[in-house]
C-alpha positions as CSV (number, residue, x, y, z in Angstrom):
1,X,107.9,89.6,98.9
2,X,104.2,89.4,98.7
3,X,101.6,91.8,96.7
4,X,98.7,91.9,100.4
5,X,95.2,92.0,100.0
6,X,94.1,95.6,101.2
7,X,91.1,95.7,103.4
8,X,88.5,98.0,102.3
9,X,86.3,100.0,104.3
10,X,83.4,97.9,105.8
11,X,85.9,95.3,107.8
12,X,85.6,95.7,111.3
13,X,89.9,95.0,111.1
14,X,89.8,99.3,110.0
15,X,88.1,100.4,113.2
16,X,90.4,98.6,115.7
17,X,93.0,100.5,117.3
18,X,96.6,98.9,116.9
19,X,99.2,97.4,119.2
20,X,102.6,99.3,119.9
21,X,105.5,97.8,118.1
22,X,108.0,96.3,121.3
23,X,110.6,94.5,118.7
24,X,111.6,95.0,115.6
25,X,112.4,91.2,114.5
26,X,112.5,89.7,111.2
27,X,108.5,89.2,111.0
28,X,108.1,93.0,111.3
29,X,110.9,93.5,108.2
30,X,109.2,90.9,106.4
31,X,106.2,92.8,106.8
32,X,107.1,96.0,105.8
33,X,108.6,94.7,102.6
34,X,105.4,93.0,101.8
35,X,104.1,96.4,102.5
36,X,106.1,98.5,100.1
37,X,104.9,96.2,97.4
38,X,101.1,95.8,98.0
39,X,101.8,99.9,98.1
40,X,103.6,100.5,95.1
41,X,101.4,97.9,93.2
42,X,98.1,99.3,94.4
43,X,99.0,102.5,93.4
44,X,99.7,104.2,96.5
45,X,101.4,106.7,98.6
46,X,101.3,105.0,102.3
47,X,99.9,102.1,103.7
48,X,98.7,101.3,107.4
49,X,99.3,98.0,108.8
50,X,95.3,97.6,109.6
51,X,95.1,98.4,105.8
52,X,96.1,94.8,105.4
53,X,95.0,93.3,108.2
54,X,97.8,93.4,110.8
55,X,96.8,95.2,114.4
56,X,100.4,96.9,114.8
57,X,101.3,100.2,114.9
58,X,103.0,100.3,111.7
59,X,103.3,102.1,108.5
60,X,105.0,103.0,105.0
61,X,105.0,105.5,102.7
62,X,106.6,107.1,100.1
63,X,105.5,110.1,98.3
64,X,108.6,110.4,95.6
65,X,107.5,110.4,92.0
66,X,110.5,108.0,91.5
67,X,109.2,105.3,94.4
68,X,113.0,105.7,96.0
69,X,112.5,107.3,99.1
70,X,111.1,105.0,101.3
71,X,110.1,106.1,104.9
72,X,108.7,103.1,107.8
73,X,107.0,104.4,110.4
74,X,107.0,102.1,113.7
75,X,105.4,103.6,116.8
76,X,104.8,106.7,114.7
77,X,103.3,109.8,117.3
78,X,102.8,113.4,115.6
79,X,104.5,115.7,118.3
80,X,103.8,118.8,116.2
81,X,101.9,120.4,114.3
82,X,101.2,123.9,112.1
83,X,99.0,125.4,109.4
84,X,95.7,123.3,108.2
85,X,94.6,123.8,105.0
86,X,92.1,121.3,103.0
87,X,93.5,118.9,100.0
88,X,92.0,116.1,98.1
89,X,92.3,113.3,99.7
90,X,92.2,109.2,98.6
91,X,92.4,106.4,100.8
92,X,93.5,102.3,99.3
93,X,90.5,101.1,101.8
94,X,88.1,103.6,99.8
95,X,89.1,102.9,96.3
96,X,87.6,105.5,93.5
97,X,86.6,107.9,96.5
98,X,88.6,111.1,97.2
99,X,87.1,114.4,99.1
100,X,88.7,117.5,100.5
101,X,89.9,117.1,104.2
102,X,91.7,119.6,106.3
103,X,95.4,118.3,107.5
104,X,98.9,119.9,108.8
105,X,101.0,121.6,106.5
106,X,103.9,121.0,108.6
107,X,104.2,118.3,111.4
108,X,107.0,116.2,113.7
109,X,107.0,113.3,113.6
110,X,108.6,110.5,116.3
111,X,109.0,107.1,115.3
112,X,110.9,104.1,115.2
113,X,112.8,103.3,112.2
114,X,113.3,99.7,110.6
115,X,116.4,99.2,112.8
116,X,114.5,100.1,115.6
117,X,116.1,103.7,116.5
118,X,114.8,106.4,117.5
119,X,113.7,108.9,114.8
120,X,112.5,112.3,114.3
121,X,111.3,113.8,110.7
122,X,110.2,117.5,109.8
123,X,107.8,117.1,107.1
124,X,105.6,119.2,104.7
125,X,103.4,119.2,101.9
126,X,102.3,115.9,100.4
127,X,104.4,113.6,102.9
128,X,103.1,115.9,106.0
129,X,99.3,114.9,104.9
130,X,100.6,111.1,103.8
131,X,102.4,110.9,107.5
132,X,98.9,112.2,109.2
133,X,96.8,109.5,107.0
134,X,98.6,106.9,107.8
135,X,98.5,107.5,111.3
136,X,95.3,107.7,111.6
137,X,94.6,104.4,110.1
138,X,96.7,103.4,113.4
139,X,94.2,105.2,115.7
140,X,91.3,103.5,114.2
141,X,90.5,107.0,112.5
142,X,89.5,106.8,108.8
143,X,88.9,109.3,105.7
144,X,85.6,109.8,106.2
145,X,86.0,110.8,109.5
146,X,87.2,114.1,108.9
147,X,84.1,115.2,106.6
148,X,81.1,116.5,107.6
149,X,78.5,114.0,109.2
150,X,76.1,114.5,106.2
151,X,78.7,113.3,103.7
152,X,80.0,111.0,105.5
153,X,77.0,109.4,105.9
154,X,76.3,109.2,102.0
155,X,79.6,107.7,101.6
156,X,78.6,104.9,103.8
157,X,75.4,104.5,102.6
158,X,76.7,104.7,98.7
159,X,79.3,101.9,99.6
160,X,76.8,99.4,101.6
161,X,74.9,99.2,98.1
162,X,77.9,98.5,96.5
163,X,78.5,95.8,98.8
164,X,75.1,94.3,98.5
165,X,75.7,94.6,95.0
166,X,79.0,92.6,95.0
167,X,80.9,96.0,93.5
168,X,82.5,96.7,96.7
C-alpha cells in the first residue's frame, strides 16, 4: 500500500467529470487500499478518486472515530434525499479551508461495493454529508461551489496568491 499525492484545488484533474466503474479487477482494489491510506494519513474522512488523480467514479470514506468502518463507494448515485441544514465543511484538495455549506441530513445511497454487488446504504449525520462530498468530487463539483459567488471568489483569488507564492 501507498500513502497518494492529493491533488489540490487548482489542477484541472478536479474539474473533470469521472468514468463509470465497468469492473472491479485487482487494479481497482489496489486502488482503493492505496486510498484508505493516503485518507487516514492525510487526516481525513473520504477521499475521491480525482482527489488523487484517477478519472473513475470511485470513493472511500470512513467517518468512525476508531478508522474501522470502512465504506467504498463504486458507481456511487444519491437516490434520496431529506432535510438540508448547513455544517462546517473541509475538503483534502483545500487544505486549512473550511466554510459552512448546506447538505442532506439523510440520503440513499446506490453503489457498488468492493466485490462489485449491488449496494444500498441509509445514512445520516456526518457520513450523509461525507457520502454527498465525495460524490461530488465525482461530478466535477467542488467545496466552493456550494458558497455564495462572492466567497467563492475570494477563496480562489486568496489561493492563486498562494500559488504564486509557492504556499499552495
Amino acid at each position: 500500500m501507498a500513502v497518494l499525492k492529493i491533488i489540490k484545488f487548482g489542477d484541472a484533474k478536479l474539474r473533470k467529470k469521472t468514468a463509470e466503474i465497468t469492473d472491479v479487477n485487482r487494479e481497482i482494489v489496489l486502488l482503493v487500499m492505496d486510498m484508505f491510506e493516503t485518507m487516514y494519513a492525510a487526516p481525513g474522512v473520504g477521499l475521491a478518486a480525482p482527489q488523487v488523480g484517477v478519472s473513475k467514479k470511485l470513493c472511500v470514506i470512513d467517518v468512525s472515530p476508531e478508522k474501522n468502518r470502512k465504506l467504498v463507494l463504486i458507481n456511487p448515485v444519491i437516490i434520496k434525499k431529506e432535510i438540508k441544514a448547513a455544517n462546517e465543511e473541509g475538503c483534502l484538495s483545500f487544505p486549512g479551508i473550511y466554510e459552512d455549506v448546506m447538505r442532506f441530513e439523510e440520503i440513499t445511497v446506490k453503489f457498488l461495493d468492493i466485490r462489485g454487488q449491488l449496494n444500498e446504504v441509509h445514512a445520516t449525520g456526518l457520513l450523509a454529508k461525507a457520502i454527498q462530498h465525495e460524490v461530488d468530487h465525482l461530478n466535477a463539483r467542488l467545496l466552493i461551489d456550494h458558497l455564495p459567488d462572492w466567497k467563492r471568489k475570494n477563496i480562489e483569488k486568496d489561493i492563486r496568491r498562494k500559488i504564486r507564492a509557492g504556499k499552495w
